[in-house]
Backbone as JSON Lines, residues from 0, in Angstrom:
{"i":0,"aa":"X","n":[79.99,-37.36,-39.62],"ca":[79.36,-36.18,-40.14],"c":[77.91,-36.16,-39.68]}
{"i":1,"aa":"X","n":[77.27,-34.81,-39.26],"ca":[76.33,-34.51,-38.72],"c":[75.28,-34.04,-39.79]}
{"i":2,"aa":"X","n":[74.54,-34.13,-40.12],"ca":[73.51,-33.34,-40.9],"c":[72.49,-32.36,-40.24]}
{"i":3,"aa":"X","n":[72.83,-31.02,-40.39],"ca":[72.24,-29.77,-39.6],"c":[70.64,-29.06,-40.9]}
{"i":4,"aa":"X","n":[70.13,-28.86,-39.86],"ca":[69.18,-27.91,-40.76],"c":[69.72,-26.55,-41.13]}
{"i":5,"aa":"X","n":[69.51,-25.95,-42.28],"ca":[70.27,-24.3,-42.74],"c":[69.37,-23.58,-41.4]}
{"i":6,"aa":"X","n":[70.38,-23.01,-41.56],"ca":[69.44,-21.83,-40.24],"c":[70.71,-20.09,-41.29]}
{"i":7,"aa":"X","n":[69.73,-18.9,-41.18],"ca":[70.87,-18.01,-42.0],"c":[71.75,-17.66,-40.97]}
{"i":8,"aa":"X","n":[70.9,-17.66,-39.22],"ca":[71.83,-17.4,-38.68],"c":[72.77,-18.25,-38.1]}
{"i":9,"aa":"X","n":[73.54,-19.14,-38.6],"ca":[74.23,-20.34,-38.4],"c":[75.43,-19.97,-38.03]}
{"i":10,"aa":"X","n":[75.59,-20.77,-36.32],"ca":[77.3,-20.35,-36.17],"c":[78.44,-21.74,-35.71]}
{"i":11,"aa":"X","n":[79.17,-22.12,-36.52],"ca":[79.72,-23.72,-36.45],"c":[80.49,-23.7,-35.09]}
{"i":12,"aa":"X","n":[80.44,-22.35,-33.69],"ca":[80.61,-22.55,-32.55],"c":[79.61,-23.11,-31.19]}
{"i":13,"aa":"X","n":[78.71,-22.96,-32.02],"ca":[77.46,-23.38,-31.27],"c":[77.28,-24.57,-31.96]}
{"i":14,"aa":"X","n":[76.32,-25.54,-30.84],"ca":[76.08,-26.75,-31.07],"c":[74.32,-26.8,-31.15]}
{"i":15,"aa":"X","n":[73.57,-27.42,-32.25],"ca":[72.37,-27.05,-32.27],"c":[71.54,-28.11,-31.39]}
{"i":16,"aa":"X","n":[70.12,-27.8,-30.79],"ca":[69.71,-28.55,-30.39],"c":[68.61,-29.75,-30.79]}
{"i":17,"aa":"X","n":[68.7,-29.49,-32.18],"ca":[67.5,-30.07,-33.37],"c":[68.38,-30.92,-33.95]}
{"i":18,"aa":"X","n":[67.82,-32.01,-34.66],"ca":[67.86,-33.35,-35.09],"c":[67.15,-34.09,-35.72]}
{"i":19,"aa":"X","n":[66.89,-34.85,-36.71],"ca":[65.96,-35.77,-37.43],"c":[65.96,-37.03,-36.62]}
{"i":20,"aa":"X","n":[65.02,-37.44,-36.52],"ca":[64.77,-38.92,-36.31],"c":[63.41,-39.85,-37.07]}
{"i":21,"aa":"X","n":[64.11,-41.08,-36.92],"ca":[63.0,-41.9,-37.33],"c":[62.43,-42.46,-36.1]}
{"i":22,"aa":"X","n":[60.91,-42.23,-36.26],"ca":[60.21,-43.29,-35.17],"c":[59.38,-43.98,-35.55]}
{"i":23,"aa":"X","n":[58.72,-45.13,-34.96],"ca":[57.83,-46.1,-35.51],"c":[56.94,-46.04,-34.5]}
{"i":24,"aa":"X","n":[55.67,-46.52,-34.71],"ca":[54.6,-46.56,-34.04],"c":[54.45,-48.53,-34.25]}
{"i":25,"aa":"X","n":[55.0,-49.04,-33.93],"ca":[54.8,-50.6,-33.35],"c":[53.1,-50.82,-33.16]}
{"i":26,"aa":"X","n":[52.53,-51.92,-34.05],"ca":[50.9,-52.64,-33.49],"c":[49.89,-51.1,-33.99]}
{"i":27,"aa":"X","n":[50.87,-50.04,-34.63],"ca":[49.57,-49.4,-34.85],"c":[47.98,-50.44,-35.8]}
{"i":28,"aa":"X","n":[47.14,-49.66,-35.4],"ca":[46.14,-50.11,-36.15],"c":[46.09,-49.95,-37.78]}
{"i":29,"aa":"X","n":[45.83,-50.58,-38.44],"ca":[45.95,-50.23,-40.05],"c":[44.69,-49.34,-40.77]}
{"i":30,"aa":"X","n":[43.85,-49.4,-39.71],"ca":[42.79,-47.66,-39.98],"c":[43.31,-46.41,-39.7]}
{"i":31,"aa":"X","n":[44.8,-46.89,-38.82],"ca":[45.94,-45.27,-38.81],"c":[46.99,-45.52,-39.48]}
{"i":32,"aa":"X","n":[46.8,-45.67,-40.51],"ca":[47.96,-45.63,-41.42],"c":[47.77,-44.74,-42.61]}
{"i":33,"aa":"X","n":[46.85,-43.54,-42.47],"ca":[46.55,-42.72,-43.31],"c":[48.09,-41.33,-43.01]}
{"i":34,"aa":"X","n":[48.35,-41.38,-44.26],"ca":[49.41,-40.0,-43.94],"c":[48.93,-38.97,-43.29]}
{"i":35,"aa":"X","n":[47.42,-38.25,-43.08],"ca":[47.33,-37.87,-42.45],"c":[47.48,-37.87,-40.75]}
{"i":36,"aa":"X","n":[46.87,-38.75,-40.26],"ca":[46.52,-39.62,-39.13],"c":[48.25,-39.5,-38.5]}
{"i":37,"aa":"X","n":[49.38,-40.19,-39.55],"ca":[50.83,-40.91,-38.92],"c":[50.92,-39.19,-38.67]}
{"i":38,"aa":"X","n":[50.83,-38.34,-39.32],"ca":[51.12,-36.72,-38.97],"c":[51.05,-36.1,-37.62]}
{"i":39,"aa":"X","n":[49.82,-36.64,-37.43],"ca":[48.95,-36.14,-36.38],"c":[49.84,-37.03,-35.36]}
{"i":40,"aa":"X","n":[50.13,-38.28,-35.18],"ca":[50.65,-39.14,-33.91],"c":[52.37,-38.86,-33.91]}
{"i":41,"aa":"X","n":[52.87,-37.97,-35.17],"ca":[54.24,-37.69,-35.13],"c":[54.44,-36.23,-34.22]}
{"i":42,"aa":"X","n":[53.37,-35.56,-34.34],"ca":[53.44,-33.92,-33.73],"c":[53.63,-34.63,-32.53]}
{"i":43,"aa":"X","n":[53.25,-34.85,-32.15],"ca":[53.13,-35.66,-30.45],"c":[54.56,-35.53,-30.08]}
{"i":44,"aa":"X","n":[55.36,-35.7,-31.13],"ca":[57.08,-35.74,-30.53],"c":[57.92,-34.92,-31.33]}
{"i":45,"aa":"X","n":[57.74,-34.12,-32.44],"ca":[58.18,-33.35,-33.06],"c":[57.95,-32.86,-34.27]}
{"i":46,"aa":"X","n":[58.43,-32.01,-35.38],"ca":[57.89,-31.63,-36.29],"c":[57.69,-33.07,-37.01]}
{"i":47,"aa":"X","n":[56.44,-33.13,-37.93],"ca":[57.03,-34.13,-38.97],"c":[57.2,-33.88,-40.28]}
{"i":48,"aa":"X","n":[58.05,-34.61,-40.83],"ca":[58.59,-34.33,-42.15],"c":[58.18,-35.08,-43.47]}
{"i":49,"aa":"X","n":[58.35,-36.5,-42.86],"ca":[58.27,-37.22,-43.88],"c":[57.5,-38.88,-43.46]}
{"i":50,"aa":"X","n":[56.57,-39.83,-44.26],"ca":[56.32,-40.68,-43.67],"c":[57.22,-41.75,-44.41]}
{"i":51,"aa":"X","n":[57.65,-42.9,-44.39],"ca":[58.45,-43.93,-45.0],"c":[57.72,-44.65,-46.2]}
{"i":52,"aa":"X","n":[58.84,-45.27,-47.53],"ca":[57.59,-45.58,-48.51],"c":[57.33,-46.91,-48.07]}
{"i":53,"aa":"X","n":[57.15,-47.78,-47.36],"ca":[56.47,-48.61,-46.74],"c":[55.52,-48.4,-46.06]}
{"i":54,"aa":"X","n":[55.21,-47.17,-45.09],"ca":[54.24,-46.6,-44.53],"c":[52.78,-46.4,-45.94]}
{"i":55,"aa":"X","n":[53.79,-45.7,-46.12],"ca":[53.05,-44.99,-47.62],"c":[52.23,-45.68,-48.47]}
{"i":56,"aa":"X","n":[52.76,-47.1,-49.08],"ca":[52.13,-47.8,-49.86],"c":[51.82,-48.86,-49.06]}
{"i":57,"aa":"X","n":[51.5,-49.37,-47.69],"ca":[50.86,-50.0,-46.53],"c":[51.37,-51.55,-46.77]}
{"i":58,"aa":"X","n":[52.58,-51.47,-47.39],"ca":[53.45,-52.49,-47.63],"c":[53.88,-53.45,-45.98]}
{"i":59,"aa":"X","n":[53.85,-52.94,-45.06],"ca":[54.66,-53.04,-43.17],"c":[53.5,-53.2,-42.79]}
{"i":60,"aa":"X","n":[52.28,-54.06,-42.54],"ca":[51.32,-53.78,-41.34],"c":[52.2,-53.33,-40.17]}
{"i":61,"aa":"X","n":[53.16,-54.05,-40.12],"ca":[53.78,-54.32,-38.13],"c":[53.66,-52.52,-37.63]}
{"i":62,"aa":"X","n":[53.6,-51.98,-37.83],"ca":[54.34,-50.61,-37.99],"c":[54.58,-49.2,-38.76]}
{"i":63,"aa":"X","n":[54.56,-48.67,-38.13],"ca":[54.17,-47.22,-39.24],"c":[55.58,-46.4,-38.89]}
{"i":64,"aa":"X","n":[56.57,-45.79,-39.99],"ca":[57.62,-45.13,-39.68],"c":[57.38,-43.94,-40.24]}
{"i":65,"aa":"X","n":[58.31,-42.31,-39.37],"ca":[58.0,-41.26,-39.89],"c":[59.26,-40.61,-39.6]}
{"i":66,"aa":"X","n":[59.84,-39.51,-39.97],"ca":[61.41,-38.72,-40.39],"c":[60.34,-37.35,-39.37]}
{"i":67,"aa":"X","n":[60.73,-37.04,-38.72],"ca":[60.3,-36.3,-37.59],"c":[61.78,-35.4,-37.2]}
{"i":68,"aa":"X","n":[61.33,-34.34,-37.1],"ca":[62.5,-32.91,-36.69],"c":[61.99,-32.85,-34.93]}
{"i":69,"aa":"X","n":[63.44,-33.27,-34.0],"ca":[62.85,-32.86,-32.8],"c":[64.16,-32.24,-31.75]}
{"i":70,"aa":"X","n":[63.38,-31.76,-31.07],"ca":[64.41,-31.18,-30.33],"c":[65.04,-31.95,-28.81]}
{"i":71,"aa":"X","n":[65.98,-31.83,-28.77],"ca":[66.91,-32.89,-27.72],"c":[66.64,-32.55,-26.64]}
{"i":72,"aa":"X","n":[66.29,-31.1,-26.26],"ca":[65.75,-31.08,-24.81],"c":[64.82,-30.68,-24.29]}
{"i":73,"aa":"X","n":[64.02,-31.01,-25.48],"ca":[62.45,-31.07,-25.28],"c":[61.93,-32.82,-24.64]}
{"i":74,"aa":"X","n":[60.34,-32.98,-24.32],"ca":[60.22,-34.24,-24.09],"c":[60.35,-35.07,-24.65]}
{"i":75,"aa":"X","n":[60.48,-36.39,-24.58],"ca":[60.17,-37.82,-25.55],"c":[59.26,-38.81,-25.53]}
{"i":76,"aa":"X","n":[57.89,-39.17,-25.21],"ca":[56.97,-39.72,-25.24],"c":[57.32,-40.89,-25.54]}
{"i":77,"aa":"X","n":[57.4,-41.68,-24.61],"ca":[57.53,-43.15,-25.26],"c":[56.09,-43.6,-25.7]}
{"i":78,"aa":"X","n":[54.85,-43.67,-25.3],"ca":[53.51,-43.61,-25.85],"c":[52.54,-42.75,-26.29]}
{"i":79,"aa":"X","n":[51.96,-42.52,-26.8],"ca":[50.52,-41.66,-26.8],"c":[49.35,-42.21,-26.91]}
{"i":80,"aa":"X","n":[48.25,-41.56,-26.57],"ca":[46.85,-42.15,-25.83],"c":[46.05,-41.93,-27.56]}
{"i":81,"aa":"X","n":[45.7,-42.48,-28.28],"ca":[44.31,-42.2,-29.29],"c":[43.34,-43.26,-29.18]}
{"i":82,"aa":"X","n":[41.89,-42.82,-29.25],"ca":[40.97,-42.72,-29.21],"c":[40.18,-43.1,-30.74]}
{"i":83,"aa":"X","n":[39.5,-44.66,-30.68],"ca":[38.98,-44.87,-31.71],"c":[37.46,-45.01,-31.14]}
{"i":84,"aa":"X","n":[36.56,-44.69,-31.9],"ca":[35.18,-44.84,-31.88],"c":[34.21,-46.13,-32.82]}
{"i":85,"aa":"X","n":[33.68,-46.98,-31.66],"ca":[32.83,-47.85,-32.06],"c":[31.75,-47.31,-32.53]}
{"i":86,"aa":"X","n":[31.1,-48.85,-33.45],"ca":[29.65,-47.81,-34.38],"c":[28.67,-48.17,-33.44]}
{"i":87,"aa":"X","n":[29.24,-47.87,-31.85],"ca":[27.71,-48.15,-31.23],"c":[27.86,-46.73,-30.19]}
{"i":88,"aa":"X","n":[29.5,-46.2,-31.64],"ca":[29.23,-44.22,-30.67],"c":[30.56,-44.34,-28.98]}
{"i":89,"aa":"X","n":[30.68,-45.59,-28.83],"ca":[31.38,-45.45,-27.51],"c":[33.24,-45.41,-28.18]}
{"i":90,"aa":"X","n":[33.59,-44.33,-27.23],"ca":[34.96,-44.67,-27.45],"c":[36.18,-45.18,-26.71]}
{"i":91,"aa":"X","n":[36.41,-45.73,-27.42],"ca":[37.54,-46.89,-27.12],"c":[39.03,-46.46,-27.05]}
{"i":92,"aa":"X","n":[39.75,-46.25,-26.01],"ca":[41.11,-45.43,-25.87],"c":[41.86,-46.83,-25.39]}
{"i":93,"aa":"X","n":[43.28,-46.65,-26.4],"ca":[44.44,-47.23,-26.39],"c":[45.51,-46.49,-26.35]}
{"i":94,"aa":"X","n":[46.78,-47.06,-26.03],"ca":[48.03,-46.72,-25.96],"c":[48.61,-46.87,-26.96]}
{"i":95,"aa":"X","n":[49.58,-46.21,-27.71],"ca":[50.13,-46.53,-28.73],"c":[51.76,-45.85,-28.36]}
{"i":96,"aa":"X","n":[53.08,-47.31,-28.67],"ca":[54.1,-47.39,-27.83],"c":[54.79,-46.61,-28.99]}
{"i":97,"aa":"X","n":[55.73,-45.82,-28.94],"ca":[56.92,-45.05,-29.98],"c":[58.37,-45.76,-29.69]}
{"i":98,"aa":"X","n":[58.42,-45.97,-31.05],"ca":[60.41,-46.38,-30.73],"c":[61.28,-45.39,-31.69]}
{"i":99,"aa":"X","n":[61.89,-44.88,-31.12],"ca":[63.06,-43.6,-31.79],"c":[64.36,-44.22,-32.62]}
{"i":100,"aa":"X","n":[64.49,-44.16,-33.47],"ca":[65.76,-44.25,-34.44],"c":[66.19,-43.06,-34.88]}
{"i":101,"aa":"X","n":[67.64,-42.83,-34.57],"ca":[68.13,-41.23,-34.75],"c":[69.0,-41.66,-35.76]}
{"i":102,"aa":"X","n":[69.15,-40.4,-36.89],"ca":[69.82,-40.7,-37.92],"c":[71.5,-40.39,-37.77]}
């Protein structure tokens, strides 16, 4: 069994191209572990929905997980680039790696 989003115009001959997934952000930093922040690094790959209650209550350093709506034939980012700033003003850009778990 599949779990579909309601759509009104829904037709069970068509096959949709949207999907939930879980992804994790592996070695994130624990100054991005603000629900805001995991939001912002989830758009990067699809809607987001939801963050995990381990995320939430900063229970997981290893890792930050999020319930993300994305579409299958859209792209998949295995990384994204953010940008932290030292207090001497210079900024400091890292990679940050994504791993996909589909429900």
């Amino acid at each position: 069994m599949r779990t579909l989003k309601w759509d009104p115009m829904f037709n069970p001959e068509e096959e949709t191209t949207t999907t939930i997934a879980w992804i994790s952000f592996p070695a994130l930093p624990p100054n991005f572990f603000g629900r805001e922040v995991v939001f912002s690094l989830a758009a990067a790959v699809g809607k987001p929905l939801q963050v995990d209650m381990a995320t939430r209550n900063q229970t997981r350093p290893s890792c930050a997980r999020m319930k993300v709506e994305v579409d299958l034939l859209g792209e998949f980012p295995k990384r994204i680039k953010i940008g932290m700033k030292k207090a001497s003003g210079e900024v400091m850009e890292k990679w940050v790696q994504i791993k996909y778990d589909y429900v």
